[in-house]
N, C-alpha and C positions, 0 to 999 in steps of 0.2 A: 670686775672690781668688787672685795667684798665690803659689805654693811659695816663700818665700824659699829661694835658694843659698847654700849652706855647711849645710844639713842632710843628717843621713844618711838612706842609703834607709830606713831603719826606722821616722826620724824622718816623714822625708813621707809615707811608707805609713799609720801613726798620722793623721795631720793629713787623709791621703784616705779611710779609714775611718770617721772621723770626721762627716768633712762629711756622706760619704752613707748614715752611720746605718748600716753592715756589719760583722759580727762574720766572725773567722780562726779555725778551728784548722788545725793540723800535724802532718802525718805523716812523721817523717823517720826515714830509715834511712841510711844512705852520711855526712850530715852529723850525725848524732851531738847533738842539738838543739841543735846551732848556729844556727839560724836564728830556736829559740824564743828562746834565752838573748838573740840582739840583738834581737830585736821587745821584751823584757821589759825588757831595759834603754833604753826609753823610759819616761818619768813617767807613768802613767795609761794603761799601754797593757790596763791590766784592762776597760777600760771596751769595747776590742775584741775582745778576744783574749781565747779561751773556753776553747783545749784544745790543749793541745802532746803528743804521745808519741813515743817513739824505738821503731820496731818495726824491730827490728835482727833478729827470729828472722824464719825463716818459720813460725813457728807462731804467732808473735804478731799477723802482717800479715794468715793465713787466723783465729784466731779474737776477733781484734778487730775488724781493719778488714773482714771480709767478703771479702778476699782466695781468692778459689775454687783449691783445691788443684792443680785442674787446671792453671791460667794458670800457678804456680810448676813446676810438673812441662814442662809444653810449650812455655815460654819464658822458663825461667827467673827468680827473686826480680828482676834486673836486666834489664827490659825494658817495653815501652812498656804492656803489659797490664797489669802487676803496679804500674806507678804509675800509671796510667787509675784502677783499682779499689784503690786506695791514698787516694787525693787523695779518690773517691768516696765511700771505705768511714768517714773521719774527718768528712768536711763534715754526714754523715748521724749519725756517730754525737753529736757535738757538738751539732748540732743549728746551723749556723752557714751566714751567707751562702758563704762560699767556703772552699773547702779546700785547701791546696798539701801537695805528697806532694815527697819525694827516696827515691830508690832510685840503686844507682848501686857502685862499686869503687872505692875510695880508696886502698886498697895491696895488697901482696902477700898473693895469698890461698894457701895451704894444697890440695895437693891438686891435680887438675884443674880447669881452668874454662875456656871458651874467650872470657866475654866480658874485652876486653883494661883493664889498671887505666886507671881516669880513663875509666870510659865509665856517665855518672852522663842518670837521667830523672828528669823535673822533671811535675809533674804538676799542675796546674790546675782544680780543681770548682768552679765558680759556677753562678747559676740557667741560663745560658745556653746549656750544655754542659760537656764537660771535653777541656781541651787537655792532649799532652804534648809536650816538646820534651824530642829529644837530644845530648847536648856529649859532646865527651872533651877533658877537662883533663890538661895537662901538671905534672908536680911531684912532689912526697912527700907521703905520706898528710894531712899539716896543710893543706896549698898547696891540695891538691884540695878539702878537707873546706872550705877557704875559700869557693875558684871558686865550689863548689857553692850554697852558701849565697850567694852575692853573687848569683848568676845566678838564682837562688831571688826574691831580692828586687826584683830588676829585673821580672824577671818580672812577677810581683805588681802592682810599681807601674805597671805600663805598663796591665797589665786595668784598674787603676783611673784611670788618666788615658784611656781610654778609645781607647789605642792596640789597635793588630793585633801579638798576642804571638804567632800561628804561624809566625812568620820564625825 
């Protein structure tokens, strides 16, 4: 049966969870649980979606999600390691078919940093492995914290229509 058009990503994401009996939680840092708040605001999306949290520290990414101290120390809270083992550290502790992580700079940060704003990882755990892909968004902290979040769910629904999301 297909998707009707004119639903949102969060809506069809619901509707493909659904079908194939998969529960979601969310790790997100850089989007600020924006991506929980739009998956919630579908009707019944309890029935998938098990566990949302914003691990915005790094202490919260090493002692919730299992985030190894080292990875944040050697490459940084924003990079392909730290949302690898982000997306991995919540799908486990959840207890859920698949996990999606955001890490990522959304504005002017304080201080030194060499990774440049709008350069956000997206992070993917299912039984099958775990993918990340990396974007840099153009815009103000809201515009990026969006991108991120849309590209969050595209994501998503592409693993479950059973496309190739390592592009």
């Amino acid at each position: 049966m297909a998707i009707r058009e004119g639903k949102t990503p969060e809506e069809k994401i619901g509707i493909l969870l659904r079908r194939r009996k998969l529960s979601l939680s969310l790790a997100e840092s850089c989007t600020g649980g924006l991506i929980a708040h739009r998956i919630t605001n579908v009707s019944g999306s309890s029935d998938y979606f098990k566990m949302g949290i914003v691990s915005y520290s790094n202490g919260s990414k090493v002692g919730f999600l299992g985030v190894p101290s080292r990875d944040i120390d050697c490459y940084g809270a924003v990079s392909r390691q730290v949302a690898e083992k982000m997306a991995q550290g919540i799908r486990l502790k959840a207890k859920t078919d698949i996990g999606l992580a955001t890490t990522g700079i959304a504005g002017p940060q304080g201080g030194t940093w060499e990774t440049p704003v709008g350069t956000v990882f997206i992070g993917l755990d299912h039984q099958g492995g775990t993918e990340v892909r990396e974007f840099r968004f153009d815009g103000n902290r809201e515009e990026i914290k969006e991108k991120a979040s849309q590209k969050s769910l595209e994501i998503l629904m592409d693993y479950l229509m059973g496309k190739n999301t390592s592009k």
